[in-house]
C-alpha positions as CSV (number, residue, x, y, z in Angstrom):
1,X,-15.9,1.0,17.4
2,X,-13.8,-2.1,17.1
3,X,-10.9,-2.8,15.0
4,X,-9.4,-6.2,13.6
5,X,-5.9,-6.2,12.2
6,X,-4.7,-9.3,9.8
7,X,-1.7,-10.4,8.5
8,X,-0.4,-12.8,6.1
9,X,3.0,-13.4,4.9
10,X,3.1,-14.2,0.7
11,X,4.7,-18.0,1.9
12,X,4.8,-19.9,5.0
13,X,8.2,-18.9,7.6
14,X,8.8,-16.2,5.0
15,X,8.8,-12.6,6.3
16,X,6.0,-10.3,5.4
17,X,7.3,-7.3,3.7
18,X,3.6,-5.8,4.5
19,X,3.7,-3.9,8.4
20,X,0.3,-2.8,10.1
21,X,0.9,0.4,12.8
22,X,-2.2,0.7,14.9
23,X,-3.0,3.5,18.0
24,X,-5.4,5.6,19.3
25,X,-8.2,6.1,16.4
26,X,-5.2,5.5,13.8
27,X,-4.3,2.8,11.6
28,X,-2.0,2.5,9.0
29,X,-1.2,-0.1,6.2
30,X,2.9,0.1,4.6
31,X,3.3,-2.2,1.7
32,X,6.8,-2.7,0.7
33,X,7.7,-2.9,-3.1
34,X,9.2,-6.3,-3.1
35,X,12.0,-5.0,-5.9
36,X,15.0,-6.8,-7.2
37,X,18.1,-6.2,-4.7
38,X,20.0,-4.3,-8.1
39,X,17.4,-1.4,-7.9
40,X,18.1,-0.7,-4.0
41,X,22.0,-1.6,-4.2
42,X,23.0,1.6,-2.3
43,X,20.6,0.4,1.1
44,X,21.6,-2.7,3.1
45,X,18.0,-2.5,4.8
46,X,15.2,-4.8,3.6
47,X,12.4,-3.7,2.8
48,X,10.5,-5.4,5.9
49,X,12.2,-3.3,7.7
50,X,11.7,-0.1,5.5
51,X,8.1,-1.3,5.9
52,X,7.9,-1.4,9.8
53,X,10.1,1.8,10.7
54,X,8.1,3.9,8.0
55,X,4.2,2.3,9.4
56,X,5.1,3.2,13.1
57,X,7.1,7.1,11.9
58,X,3.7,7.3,10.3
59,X,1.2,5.9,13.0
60,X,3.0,7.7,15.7
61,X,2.8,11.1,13.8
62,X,-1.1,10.7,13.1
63,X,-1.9,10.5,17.0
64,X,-1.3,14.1,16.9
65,X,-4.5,15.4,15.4
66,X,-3.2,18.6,14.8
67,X,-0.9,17.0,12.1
68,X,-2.5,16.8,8.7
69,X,-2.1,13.0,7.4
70,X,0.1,14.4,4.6
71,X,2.4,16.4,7.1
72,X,2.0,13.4,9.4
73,X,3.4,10.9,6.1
74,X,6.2,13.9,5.1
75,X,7.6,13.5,8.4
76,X,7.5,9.6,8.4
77,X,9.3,9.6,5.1
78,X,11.8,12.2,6.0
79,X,12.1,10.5,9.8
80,X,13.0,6.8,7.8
81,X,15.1,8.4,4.9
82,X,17.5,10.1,7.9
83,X,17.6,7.0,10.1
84,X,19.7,4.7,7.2
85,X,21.3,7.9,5.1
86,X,24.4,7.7,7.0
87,X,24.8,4.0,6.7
88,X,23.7,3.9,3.0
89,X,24.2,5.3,-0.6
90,X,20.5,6.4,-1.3
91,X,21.0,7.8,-4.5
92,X,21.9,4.6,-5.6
93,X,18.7,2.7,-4.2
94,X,16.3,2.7,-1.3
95,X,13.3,0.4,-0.5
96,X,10.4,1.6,-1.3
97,X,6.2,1.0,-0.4
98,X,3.0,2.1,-0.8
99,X,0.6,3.4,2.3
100,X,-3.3,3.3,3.2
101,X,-4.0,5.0,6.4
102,X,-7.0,6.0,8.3
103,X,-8.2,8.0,11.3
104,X,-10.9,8.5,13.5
105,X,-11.4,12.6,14.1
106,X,-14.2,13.6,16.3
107,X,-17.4,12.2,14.1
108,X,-15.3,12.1,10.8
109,X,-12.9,9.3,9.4
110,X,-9.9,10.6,7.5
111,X,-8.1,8.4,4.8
112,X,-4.7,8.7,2.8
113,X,-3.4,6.3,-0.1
114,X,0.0,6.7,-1.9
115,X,0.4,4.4,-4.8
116,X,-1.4,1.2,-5.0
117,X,-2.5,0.6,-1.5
118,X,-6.2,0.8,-0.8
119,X,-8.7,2.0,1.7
120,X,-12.2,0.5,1.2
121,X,-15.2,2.5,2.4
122,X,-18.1,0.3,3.8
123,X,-21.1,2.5,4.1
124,X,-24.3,2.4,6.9
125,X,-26.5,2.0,3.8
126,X,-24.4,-0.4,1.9
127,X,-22.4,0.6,-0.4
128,X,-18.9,0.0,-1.2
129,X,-15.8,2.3,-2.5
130,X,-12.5,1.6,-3.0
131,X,-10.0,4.5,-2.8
132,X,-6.9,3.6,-4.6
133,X,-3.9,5.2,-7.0
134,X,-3.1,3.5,-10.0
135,X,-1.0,5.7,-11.8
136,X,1.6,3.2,-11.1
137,X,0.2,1.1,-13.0
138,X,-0.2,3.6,-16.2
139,X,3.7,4.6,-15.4
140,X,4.8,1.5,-15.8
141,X,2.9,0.2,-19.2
142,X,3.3,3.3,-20.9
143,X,6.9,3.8,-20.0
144,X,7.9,0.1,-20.9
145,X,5.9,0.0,-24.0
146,X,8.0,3.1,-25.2
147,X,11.6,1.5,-24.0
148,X,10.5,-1.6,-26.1
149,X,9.6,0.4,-29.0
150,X,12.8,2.2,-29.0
151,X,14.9,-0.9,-28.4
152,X,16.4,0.0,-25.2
153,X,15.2,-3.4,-23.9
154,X,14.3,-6.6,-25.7
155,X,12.4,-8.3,-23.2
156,X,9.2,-7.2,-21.8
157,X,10.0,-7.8,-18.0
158,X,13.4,-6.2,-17.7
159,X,11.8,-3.0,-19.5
160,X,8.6,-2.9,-17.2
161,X,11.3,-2.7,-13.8
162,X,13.1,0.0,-15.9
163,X,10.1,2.0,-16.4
164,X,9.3,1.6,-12.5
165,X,12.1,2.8,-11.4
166,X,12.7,6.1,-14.0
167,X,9.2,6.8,-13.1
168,X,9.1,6.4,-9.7
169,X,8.5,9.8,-7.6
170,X,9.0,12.1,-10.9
171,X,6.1,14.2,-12.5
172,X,4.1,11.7,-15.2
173,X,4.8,9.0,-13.3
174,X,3.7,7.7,-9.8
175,X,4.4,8.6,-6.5
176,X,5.2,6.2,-3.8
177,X,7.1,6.6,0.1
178,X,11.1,6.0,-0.6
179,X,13.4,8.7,0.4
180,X,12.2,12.0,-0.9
181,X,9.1,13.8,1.6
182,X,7.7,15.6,-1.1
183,X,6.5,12.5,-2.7
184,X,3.7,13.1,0.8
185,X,2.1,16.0,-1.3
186,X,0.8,13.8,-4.0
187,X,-1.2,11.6,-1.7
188,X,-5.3,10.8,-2.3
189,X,-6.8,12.2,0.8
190,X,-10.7,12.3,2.0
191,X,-12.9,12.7,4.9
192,X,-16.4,10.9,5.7
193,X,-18.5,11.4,8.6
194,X,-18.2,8.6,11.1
195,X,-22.2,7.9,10.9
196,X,-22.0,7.4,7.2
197,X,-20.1,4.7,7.8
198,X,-20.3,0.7,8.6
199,X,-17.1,-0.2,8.4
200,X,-13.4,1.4,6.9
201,X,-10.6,-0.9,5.8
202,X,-6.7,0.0,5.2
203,X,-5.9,-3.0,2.3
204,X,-2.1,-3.9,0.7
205,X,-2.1,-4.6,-2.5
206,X,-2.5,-8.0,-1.8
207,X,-5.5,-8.1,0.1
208,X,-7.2,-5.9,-2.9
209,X,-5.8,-8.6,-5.0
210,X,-9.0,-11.1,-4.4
211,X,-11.5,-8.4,-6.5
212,X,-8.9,-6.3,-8.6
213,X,-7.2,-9.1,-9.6
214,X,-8.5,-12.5,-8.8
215,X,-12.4,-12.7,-9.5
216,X,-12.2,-14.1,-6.1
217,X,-15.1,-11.9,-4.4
218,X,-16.1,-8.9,-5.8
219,X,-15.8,-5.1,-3.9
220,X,-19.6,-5.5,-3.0
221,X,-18.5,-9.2,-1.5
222,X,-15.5,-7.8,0.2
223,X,-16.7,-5.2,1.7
224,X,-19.8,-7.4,3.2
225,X,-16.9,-9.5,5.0
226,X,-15.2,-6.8,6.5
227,X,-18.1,-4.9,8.3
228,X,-18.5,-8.8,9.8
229,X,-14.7,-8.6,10.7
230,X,-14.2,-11.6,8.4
231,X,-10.8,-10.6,7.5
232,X,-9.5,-14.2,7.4
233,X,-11.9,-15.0,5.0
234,X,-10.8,-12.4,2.6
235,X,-7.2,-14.0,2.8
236,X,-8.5,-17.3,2.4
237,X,-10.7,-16.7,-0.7
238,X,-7.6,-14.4,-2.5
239,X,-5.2,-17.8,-1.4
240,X,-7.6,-20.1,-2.8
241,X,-8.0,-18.2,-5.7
242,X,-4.7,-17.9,-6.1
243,X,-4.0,-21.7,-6.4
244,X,-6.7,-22.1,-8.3
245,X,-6.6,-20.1,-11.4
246,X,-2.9,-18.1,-11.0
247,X,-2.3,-14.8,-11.3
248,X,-1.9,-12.0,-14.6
249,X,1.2,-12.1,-16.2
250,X,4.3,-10.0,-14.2
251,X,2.3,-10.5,-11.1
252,X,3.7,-12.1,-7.8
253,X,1.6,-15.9,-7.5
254,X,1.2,-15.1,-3.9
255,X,1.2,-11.3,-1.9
256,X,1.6,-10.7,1.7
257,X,-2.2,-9.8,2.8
258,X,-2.4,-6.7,5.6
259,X,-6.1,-5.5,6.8
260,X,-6.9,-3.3,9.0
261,X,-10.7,-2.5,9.7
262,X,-12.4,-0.2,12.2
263,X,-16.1,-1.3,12.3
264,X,-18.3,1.5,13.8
């Protein structure tokens, strides 16, 4: 097995609030919710840094095999929360991100995903599948749709970041890492036998963007670049995609990219 890790930030000398933790058989993929500073006023951390403490709580915890991935992500979560709670006012605001992990156990691959982080599944005979949780995005369009309708908020973007953050770790919402380890439990977890398997990928959001988003290569096409270890081109295509035909409405123009691929 081989791995290839790849980063890039959302903007040249800007820093990548994406973090990549790697060890023995483990990988792991924290994507840090790039929120307006008013909905973490209580934290003077940046979420960079939530990002990288949180990858490597996680990463270290899932070189014990004996852990189970969500135990493994509790603990992260819990270690992170207690490392700025006596420096910060967490009830009034935290960073926050979304994770995609792997690991290699015996002749089986595990995988976790919390929110809308990915892991791509590159099969020996071909086939491609994307496990991903999108019930942040259902949160947030049916929860600002209904502050609109009720007048709370008059303009579409200001009611879509209210709806994040009153649904954000709360049953009917979405679940995501921030400060509460329970949030663990709601994880998407699977196993696949190692010789099922081509390749395995741990995505951000923004390196999903390219087919979810973009039109800029489809799963099939993406998947066919990782098991080559052609991560760069992935970030190239999504970049000049990007340029090229912008981005949905209430989406960033660029995202920090984070790959991490195990080829068998």
């Amino acid at each position: 097995m081989s791995r290839i890790v790849y980063s890039l930030p959302a903007e040249p000398g800007r820093e990548s609030e994406d973090a990549c933790a790697v060890g023995d058989g483990v990988a792991v993929v924290v994507d840090g919710a790039g929120l307006p500073k008013d909905m973490r006023l209580g934290c003077s951390h940046s979420v960079a840094w939530y990002a990288r403490i949180l990858a490597e709580a996680f990463r270290m915890r899932l070189e014990d095999r004996a852990n189970e991935m969500t135990e493994a992500l509790a603990g992260a979560i819990a270690e992170v929360t207690a490392a700025h709670a006596g420096t910060c006012d967490l009830r009034r605001g935290s960073p926050s991100a979304t994770v995609a992990a792997w690991r290699i156990d015996g002749d089986e691959v595990e995988h976790l995903v919390l929110s809308d982080a990915s892991i791509v599944l590159i099969g020996a005979d071909g086939t491609v599948q994307e496990v991903t949780d999108d019930r942040i995005n259902d949160a947030v369009e049916r929860g600002s749709a209904e502050l609109l309708e009720n007048g709370e908020f008059s303009q579409v973007a200001a009611a879509r970041f209210a709806a994040l953050d009153r649904t954000r770790n709360v049953d009917g919402g979405f679940w995501c890492c921030q400060t509460d380890p329970e949030a663990a439990r709601h994880a998407f977890t699977g196993r696949t036998p190692v010789r099922d398997l081509r390749a395995i990928v741990a995505a951000s959001d923004g390196g999903s963007r390219g087919y979810q988003l973009l039109g800029a290569h489809s799963l099939e096409r993406f998947g066919a670049l990782a098991a080559r270890g052609e991560l760069a081109r992935i970030a190239q295509d999504i970049r000049a995609a990007e340029d090229a035909h912008g981005v949905p409405a209430f989406t960033k123009p660029h995202d920090d990219i984070a790959l991490v691929a195990a080829l068998m």
